[in-house]
N, C-alpha and C positions, 0 to 999 in steps of 0.2 A: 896052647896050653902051657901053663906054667908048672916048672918043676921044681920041687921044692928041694933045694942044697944044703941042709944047715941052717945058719943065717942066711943064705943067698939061694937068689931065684934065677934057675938061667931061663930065661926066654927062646921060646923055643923058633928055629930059625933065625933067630938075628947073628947067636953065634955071641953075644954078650953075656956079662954075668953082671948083677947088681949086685952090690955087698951093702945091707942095712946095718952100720954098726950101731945104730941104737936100736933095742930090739923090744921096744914100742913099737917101733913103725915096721907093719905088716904087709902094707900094698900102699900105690899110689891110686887119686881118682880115676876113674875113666873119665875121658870129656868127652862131653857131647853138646850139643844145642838142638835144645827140644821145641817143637812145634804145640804150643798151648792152646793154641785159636778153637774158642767156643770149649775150651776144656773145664770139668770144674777143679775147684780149686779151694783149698779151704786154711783160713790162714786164723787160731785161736792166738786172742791177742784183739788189744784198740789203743797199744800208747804208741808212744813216735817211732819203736823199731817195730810193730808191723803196718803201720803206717807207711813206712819206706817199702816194704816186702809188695804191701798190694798198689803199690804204683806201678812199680816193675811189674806185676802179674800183667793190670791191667795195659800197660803197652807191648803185652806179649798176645793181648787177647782172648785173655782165661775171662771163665765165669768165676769169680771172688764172691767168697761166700766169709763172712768175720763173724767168729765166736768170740762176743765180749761183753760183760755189763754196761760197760761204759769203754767209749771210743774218743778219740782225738777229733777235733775240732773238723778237720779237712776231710776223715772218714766219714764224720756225720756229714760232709758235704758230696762226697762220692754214692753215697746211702742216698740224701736228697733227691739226687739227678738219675739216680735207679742205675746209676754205674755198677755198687754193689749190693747186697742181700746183708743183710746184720741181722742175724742172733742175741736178743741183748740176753744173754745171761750166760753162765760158767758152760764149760764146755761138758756132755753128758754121753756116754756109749751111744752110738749109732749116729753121730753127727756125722761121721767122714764115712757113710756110706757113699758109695758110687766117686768117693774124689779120687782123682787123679794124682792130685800132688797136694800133698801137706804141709803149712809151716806151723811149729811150736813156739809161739814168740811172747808167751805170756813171762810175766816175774815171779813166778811160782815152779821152780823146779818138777816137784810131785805130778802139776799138773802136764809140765810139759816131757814129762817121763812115759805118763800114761798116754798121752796125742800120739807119743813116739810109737810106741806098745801098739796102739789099736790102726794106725793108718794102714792101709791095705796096699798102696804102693812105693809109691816115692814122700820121702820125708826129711824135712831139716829142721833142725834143732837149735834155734840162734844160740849163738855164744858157747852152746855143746855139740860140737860136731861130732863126737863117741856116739852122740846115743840117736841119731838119723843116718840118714843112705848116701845122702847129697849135701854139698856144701857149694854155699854160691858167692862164683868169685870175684872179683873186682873186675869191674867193666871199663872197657872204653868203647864208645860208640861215635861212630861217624857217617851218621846215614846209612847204607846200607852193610858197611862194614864195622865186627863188631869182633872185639877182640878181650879176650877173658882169661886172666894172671888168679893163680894159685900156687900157695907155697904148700898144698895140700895139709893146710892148719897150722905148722911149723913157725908160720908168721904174717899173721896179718898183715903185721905195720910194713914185710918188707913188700908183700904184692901192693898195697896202698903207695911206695914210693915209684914199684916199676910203672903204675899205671900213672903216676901225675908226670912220669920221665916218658909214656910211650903217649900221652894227650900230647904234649909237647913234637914229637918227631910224628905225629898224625894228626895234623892238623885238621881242620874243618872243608878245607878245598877236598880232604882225601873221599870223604862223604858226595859232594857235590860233580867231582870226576868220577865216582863209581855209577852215579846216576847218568852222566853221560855216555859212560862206557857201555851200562845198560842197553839205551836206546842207539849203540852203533849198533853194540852186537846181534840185537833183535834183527838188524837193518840188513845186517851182514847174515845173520844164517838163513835169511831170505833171500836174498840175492845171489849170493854165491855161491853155485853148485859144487863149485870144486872142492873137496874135503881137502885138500892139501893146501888150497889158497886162502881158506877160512883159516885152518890149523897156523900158517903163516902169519897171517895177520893177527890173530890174537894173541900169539907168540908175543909180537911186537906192542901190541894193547898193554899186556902185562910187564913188559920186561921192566928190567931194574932203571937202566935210563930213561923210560919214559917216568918210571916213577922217581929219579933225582930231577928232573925237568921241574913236574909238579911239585917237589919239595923245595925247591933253590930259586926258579924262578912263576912259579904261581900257575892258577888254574887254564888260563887262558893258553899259555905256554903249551901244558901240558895237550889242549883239545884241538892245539894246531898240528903240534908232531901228530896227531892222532887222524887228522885232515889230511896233512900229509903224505900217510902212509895208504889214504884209501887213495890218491890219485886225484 
């Protein structure tokens, strides 16, 4: 629980104090990574920014539902293939029964005041992050490692430089060794009864020189130290 100081919140147990000197800023987000698979999802909006919104849905595995007159070129293509469900017309009370997760991503403020107003759980607001729950941050993905930069609104442009600076030091081998790393570890919590000799090994799986190995001299590298250490 958080106590509230004035302008500062001490955090209880850490024994820290925050001090917000600009006294706009109330809290920071919570992060989390949410499990969408087979969720519904409902995103009002059809130009190029929720266009972008329901690609990501769909590689998270939502059921994407588009409230919109008229849609971009590539959504009529996702609508085609029955990827997703389109609504062609304005967004109306009772559409976001049963969703999960909301996006407002029409060009009409008003309307995307009221999607805000009526969604029943999780909601975001493009470009108004005041008037939703969640705000979605800049991504880096590398197979199965996926890593997510927020200036909690503050600044876009600077989470868009962390993220083209962390693609850079996580390259694409980091993706392709997590997927190997996968199938030791499977290999290993099957074989190894020892909880100490598992906890060791994985220790070493993770450590930091395994992962400068993979960084400095490439994948291969990295899945021999990895050899190596089973014997």
């Amino acid at each position: 629980m958080n106590e509230k100081m004035g302008n500062a919140y001490k955090v209880e147990g850490s024994g820290d104090v925050s001090e917000f000197h600009d006294p706009s800023i109330q809290y920071i987000y919570y992060p989390v990574f949410i499990n969408l698979n087979k969720k519904r999802c409902v995103v009002v909006g059809g130009g190029k920014v929720a266009e972008r919104k329901v690609y990501s849905l769909l590689r998270s595995g939502a059921d994407v539902t588009v409230i919109s007159p008229e849609i971009t070129d590539n959504l009529r293509k996702y609508k085609d293939k029955g990827r997703i469900e389109h609504i062609g017309r304005k967004y109306r009370n009772g559409d976001l029964r049963d969703a999960f997760l909301v996006i407002a991503a029409t060009s009409d403020e008003k309307t995307n005041h009221i999607v805000s107003r009526d969604a029943p759980f999780l909601v975001n607001v493009v470009d108004k992050p005041e008037m939703g729950n969640f705000i979605v941050p800049s991504i880096v993905r590398r197979g199965p490692l996926t890593i997510a930069i927020t200036t909690s609104g503050s600044s876009p442009a600077v989470s868009k430089t962390i993220r083209k600076e962390l693609e850079i030091f996580y390259n694409k081998d980091f993706g392709d060794f997590l997927v190997f790393l996968k199938q030791v570890r499977s290999k290993i919590m099957k074989d190894i009864k020892d909880k100490k000799e598992r906890e060791k090994l994985l220790k070493i799986f993770g450590s930091k020189d395994v992962l400068d190995i993979l960084r400095t001299e490439g994948l291969n590298a990295a899945k021999n130290k990895i050899l190596e250490s089973l014997g």
